[in-house]
C-alpha positions as CSV (number, residue, x, y, z in Angstrom):
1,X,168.0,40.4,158.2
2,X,164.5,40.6,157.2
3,X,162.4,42.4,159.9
4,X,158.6,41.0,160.5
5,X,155.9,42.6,158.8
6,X,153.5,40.6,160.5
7,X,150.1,42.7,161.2
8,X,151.2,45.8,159.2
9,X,147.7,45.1,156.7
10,X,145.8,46.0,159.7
11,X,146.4,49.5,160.5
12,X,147.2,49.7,156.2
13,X,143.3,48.3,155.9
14,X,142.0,50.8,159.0
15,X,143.5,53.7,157.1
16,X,142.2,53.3,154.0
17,X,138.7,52.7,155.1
18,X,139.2,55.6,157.7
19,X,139.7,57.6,154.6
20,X,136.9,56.0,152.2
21,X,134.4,56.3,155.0
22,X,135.5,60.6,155.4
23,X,134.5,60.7,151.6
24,X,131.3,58.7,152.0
25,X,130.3,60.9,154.8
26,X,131.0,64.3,153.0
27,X,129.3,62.5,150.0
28,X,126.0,61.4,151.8
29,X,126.3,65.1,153.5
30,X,126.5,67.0,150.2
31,X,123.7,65.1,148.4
32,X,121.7,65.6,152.2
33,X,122.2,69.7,151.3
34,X,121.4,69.2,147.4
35,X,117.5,69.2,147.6
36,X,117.9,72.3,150.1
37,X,120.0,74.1,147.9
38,X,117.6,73.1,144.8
39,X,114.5,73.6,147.2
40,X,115.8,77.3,147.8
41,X,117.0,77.7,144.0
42,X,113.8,77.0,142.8
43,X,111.8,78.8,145.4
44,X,113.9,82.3,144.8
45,X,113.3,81.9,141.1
46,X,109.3,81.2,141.7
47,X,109.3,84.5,143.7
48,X,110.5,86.3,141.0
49,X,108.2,85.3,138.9
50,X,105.7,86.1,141.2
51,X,107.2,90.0,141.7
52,X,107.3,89.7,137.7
53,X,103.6,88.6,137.7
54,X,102.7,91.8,140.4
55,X,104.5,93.6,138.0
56,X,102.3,92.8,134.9
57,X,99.3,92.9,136.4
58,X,99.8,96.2,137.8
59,X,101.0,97.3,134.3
60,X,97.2,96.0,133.0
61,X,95.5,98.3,135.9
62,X,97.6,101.6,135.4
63,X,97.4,101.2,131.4
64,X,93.8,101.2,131.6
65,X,93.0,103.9,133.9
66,X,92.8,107.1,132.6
67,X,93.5,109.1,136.0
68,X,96.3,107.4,138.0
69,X,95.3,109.8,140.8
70,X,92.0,107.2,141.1
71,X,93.9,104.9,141.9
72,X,96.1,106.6,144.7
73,X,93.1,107.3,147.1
74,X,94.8,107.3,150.6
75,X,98.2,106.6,149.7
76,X,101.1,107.2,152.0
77,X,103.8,109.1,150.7
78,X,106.6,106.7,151.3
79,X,105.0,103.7,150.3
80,X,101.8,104.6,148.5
81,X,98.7,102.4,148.1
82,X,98.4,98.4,148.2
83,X,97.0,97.7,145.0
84,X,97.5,93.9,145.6
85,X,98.1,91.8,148.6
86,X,99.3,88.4,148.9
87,X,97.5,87.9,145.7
88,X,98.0,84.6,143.5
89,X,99.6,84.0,140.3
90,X,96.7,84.0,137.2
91,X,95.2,80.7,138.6
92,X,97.9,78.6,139.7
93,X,97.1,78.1,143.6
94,X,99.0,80.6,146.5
95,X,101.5,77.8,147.2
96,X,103.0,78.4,143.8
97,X,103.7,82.2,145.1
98,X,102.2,85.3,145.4
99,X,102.9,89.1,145.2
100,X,102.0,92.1,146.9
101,X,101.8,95.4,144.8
102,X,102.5,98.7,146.1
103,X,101.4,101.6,144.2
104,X,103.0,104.9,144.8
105,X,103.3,108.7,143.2
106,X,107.0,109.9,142.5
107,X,107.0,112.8,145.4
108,X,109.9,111.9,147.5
109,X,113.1,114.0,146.8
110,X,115.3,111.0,145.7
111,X,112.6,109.9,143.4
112,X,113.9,111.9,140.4
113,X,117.3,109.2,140.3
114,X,114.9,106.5,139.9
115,X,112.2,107.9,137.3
116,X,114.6,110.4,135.6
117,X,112.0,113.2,135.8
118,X,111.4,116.0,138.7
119,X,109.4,114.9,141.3
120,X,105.8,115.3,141.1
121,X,104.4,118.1,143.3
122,X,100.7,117.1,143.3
123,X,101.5,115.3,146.3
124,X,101.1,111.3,147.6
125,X,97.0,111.1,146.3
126,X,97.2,113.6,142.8
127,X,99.4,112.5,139.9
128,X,100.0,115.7,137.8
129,X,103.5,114.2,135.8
130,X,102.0,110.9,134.4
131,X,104.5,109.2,135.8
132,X,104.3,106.3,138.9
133,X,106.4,103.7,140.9
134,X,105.7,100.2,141.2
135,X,107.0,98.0,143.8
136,X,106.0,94.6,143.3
137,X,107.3,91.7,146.3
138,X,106.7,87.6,145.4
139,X,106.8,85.5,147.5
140,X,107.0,81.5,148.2
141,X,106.9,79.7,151.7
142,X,111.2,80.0,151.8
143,X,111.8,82.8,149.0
144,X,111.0,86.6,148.2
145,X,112.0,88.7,145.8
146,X,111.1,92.5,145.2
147,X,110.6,94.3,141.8
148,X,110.7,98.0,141.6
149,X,109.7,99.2,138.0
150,X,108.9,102.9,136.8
151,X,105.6,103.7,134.4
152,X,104.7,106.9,132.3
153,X,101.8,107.2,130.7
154,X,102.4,109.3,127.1
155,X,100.3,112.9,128.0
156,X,99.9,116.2,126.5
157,X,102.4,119.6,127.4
158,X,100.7,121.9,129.1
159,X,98.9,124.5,126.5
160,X,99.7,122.0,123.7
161,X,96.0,122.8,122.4
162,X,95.4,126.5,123.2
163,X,92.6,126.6,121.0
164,X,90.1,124.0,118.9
165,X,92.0,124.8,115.8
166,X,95.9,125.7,116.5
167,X,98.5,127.3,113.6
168,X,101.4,127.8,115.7
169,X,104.0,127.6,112.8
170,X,106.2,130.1,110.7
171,X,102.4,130.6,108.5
172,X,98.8,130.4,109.1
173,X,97.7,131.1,105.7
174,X,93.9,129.9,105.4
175,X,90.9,130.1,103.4
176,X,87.3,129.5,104.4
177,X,84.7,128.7,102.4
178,X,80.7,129.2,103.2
179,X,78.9,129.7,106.1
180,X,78.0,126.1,107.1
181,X,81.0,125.4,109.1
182,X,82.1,126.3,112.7
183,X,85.1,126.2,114.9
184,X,84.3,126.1,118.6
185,X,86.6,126.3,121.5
186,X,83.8,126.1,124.1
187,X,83.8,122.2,125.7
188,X,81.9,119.6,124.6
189,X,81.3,115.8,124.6
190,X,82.0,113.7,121.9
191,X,78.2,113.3,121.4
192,X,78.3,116.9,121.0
193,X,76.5,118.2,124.1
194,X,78.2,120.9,126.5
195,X,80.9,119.7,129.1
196,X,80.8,122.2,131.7
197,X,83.8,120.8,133.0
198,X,85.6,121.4,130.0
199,X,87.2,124.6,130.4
200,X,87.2,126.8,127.1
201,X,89.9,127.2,124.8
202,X,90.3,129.8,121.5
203,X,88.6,129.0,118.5
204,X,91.3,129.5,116.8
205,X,95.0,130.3,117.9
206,X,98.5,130.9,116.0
207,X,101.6,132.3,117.0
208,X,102.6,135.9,117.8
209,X,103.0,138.1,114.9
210,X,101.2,138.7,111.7
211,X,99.6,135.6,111.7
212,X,96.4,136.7,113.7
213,X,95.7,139.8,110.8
214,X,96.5,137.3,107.9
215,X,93.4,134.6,109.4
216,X,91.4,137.6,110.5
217,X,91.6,139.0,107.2
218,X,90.2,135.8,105.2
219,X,87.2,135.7,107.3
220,X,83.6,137.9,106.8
221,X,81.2,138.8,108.9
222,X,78.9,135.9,108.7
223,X,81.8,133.5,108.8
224,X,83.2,135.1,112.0
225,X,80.2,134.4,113.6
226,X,81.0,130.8,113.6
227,X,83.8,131.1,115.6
228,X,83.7,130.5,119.4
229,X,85.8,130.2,121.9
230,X,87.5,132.0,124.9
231,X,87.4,135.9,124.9
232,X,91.1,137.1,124.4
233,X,90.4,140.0,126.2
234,X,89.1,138.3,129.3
235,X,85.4,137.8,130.3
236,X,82.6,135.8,128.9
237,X,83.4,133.3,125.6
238,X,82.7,134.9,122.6
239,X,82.4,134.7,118.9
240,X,84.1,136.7,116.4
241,X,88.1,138.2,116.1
242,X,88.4,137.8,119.8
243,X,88.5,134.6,120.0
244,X,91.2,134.1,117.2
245,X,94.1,135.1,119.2
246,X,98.0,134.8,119.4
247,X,99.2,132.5,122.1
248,X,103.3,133.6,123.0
249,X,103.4,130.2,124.9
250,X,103.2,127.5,121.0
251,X,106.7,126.0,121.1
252,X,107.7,124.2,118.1
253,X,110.0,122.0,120.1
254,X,107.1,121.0,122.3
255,X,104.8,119.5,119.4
256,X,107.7,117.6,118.1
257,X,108.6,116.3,121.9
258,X,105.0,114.6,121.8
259,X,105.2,113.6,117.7
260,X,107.9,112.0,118.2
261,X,106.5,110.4,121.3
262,X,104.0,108.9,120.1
263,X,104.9,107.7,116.6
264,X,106.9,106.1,118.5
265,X,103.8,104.1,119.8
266,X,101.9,104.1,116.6
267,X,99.7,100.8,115.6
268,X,99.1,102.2,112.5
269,X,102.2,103.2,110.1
270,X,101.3,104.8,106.6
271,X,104.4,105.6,104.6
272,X,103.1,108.3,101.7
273,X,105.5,108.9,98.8
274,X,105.9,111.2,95.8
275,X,103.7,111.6,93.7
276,X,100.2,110.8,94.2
277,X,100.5,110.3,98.2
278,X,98.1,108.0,99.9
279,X,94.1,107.5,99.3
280,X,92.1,106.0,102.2
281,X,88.2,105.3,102.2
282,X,85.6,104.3,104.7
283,X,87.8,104.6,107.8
284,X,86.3,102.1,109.9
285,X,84.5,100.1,108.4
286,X,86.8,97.4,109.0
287,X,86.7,97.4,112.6
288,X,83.9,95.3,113.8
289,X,85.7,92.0,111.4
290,X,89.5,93.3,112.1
291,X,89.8,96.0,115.1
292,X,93.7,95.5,114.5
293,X,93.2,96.2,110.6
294,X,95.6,99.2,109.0
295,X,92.2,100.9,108.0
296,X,90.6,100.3,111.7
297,X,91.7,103.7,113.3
298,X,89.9,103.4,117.2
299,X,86.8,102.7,117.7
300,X,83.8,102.3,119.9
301,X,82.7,99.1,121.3
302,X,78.9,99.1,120.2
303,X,77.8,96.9,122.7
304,X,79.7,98.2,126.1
305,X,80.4,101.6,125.1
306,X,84.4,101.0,125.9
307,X,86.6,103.3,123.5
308,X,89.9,102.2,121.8
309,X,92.4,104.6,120.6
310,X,95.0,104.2,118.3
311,X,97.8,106.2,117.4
312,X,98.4,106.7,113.3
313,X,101.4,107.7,112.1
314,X,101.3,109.0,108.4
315,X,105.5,110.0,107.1
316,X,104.8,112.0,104.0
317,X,108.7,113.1,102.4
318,X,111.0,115.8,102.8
319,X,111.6,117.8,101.1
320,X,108.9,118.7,99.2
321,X,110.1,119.8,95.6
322,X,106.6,121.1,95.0
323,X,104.7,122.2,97.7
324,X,101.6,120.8,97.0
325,X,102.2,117.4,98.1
326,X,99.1,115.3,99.8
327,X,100.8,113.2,101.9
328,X,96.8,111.6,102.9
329,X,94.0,111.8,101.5
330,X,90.5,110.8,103.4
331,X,87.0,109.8,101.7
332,X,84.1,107.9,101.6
333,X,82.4,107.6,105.0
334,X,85.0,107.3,107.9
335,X,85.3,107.3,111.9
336,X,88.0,107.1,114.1
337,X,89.4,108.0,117.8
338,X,92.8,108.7,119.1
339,X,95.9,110.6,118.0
340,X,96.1,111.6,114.4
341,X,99.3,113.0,113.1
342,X,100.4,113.9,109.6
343,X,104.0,114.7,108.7
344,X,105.4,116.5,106.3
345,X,102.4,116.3,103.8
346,X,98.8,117.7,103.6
347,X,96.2,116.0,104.8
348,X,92.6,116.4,102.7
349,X,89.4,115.2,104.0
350,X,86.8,114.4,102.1
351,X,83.0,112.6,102.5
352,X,81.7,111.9,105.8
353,X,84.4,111.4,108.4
354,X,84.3,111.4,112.4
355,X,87.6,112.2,114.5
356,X,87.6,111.8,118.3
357,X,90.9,112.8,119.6
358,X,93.5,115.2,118.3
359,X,94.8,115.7,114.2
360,X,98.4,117.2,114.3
361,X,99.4,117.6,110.7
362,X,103.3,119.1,110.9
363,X,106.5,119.6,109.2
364,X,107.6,121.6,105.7
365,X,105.1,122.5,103.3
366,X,102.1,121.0,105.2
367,X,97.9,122.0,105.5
368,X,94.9,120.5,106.4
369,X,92.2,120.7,104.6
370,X,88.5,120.0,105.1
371,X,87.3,119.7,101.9
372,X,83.6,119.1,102.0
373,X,81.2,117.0,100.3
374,X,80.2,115.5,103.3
375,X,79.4,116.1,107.4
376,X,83.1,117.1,108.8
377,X,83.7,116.5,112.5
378,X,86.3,116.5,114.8
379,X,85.5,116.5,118.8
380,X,89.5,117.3,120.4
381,X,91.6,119.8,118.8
382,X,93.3,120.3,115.5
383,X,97.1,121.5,114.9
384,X,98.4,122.6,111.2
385,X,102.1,123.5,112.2
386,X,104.2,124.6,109.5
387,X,107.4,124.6,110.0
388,X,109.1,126.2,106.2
389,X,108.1,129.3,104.9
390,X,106.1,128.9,101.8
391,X,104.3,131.8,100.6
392,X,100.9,131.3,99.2
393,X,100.0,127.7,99.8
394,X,97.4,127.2,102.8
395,X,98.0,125.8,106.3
396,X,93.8,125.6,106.7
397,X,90.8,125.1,104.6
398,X,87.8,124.7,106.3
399,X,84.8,124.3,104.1
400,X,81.4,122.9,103.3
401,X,80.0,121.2,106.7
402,X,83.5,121.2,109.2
403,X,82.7,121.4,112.7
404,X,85.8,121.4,115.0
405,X,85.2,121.4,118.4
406,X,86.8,121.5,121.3
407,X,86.5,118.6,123.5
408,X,88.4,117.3,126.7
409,X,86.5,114.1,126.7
410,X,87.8,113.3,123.2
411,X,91.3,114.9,123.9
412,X,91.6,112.4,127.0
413,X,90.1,109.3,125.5
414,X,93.0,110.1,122.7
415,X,95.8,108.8,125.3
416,X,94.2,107.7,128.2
417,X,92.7,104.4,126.1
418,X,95.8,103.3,124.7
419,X,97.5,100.9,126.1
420,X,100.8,101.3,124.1
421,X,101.0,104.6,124.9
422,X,101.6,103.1,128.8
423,X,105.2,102.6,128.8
424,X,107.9,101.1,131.4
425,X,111.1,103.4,131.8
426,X,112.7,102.2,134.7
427,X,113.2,98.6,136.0
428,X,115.6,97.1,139.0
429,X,115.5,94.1,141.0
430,X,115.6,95.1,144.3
431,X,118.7,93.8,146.8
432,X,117.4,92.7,151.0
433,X,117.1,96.1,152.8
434,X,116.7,97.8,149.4
């Protein structure tokens, strides 16, 4: 017998729309959470971009100051100075984010696991390692995010220039010519008056041994004369064989350390080759249509004064089968500022020519030579380091009109106005309670 099914599409009809109506409910309360969940997506990732604009712009400030410690003027030790606060985004308006930039010296004991270096002991206001931590926060009206990035700015070792011209390699063979040139180790301003803040260096240093007789020897009585510098023997700067000196602290490992450093950095890349090397004229002159030019080495803004260094890397070869290689050659009428270095090659100079910063000509079977035929000036400090032994061929010629002289304004315009040599080491995104 058949039983009755009357009414059994009721409860079959409340069931199913029992269940259709759960999934339209957890429907219309996903797609109510969606625009939250893309509100707060969104908002995060314009945070970060804020933090990442804080970091930038802090990048710009600390690349072009020369003395950090400026800008570290009352800073607490755990969290520095507030370089920027609550500041906007280029000029989008704030509700698009903002960051706040905290600026602080690497002194704190754990700081050496974030910047890789030992802590700086010049303390929260006086940067001594050239090296600084940024913490940059963004923030939106429902998101922040936090930045913390490491900088080191490219500087010189300590006694890297002990004197205005430096031989600190296995020879200083030289040869001086005349009585028209001078090497001064007293300081000076690059336009050539006396820096009394400047402390004074040797007129001419090389490295322990016979190296001090073998330049002493080369040199008469007149020409002496025309070296200055600190007094080896303590006392008043003088002129003469007591200013060229031996300096026990010229480490070979510490002038490559900063070559390689900042050819690293170069703008300017100049590969010589056998035989002829490379010729160069009118250093320069090609800045004021092309300041980015291979022939535009630094320069001076004629209008505001502002100085831009460059770093130029000339790779001459190795080895030498012959010695006598000129890996550059200069001439004509020429200027430039910044960091100079020649490797493995001579470097000639000839004409006019105008160096602001610091010439370090190194590697096997290298000189530098200031040829004359022309005004020859170089406000910083000069290195010739040789690093093979090579009997008889010359690691200095200083001639006709060469004036090198010492000069800590020129030195620390070298580095401090380039912006390439500004570097970032470290970089983490920070985690809440980080």
């Amino acid at each position: 017998m058949l039983l009755n099914e009357r009414g059994i599409s009721l409860p079959l009809t409340l069931l199913i729309l029992l269940v259709v109506t759960s999934l339209a409910i957890g429907l219309v309360a996903l797609a109510g959470h969606e625009p939250s969940i893309s509100r707060n997506l969104a908002e995060s990732a314009q945070a970060r971009f804020a933090a990442e604009a804080g970091v930038e712009a802090t990048f710009d400030a600390t690349a072009a100051t020369g003395n950090w410690s400026t800008l570290l003027v009352g800073a607490n030790p755990a969290t520095g100075v507030t370089l920027f606060n609550n500041r906007a985004i280029g000029t989008l308006p704030a509700s698009h984010g903002t960051y706040t930039v905290n600026l602080r010296n690497d002194t704190l004991a754990g700081d050496p696991a974030i910047t890789g270096v030992n802590a700086d002991g010049g303390g929260p206001t006086n940067d001594t390692n050239r090296v600084m931590i940024i913490t940059s926060t963004g923030n939106t009206r429902q998101g922040t995010r936090r930045i913390r990035v490491v900088v080191k700015k490219l500087g010189y070792p300590p006694n890297l220039f002990p004197a205005a011209f430096t031989m600190p390699g296995n020879e200083a063979e030289s040869v001086f010519v005349g009585t028209s040139f001078s090497i001064d180790g007293r300081g000076y301003k690059m336009d050539g008056t006396t820096d009394a803040t400047c402390s004074s260096v040797y007129g001419i240093a090389v490295a322990p041994g016979s190296n001090e007789a073998a330049v002493e020897g080369t040199l008469s009585a007149a020409q002496l004369a025309n070296i200055w510098g600190k007094n080896q023997t303590g006392g008043v700067d003088t002129s003469g064989l007591n200013t060229i000196a031996p300096e026990p602290t010229i480490a070979g490992a510490t002038i490559k350390s900063f070559v390689d450093q900042a050819k690293a950095s170069a703008e300017v890349v100049i590969n010589s080759d056998l035989p002829l090397g490379v010729s160069m004229s009118n250093i320069g002159s090609t800045c004021a249509a092309d300041p980015k030019s291979q022939s535009c080495w630094g320069y001076k803004d004629p209008s505001t004064g502002q100085i831009t260094s460059k770093v130029v890397y000339v790779k001459g070869v190795t080895p030498d089968p012959t010695s006598l290689f000129t890996a550059l050659n200069v001439s004509g009428t020429s200027t430039g500022y910044g960091v100079l270095i020649v490797e493995d090659g001579d470097f000639k100079i000839n004409g006019n020519f105008a160096w602001n910063g610091v010439i370090i000509v190194t590697g096997k079977y290298v000189g530098i030579g200031f040829m004359g035929g022309g005004v020859q000036t170089v406000y910083g400090a000069v290195i010739s380091n040789e690093t093979a032994t090579d009997p008889g061929f010359k690691e200095g010629w200083v001639s006709g009109n060469a004036q090198i002289r010492h000069s800590c304004e020129a030195m620390g315009a070298a580095v401090d106005n380039n912006r390439r040599l500004t570097n970032v080491v470290a970089w983490k995104e920070l985690a809440p309670g980080e």
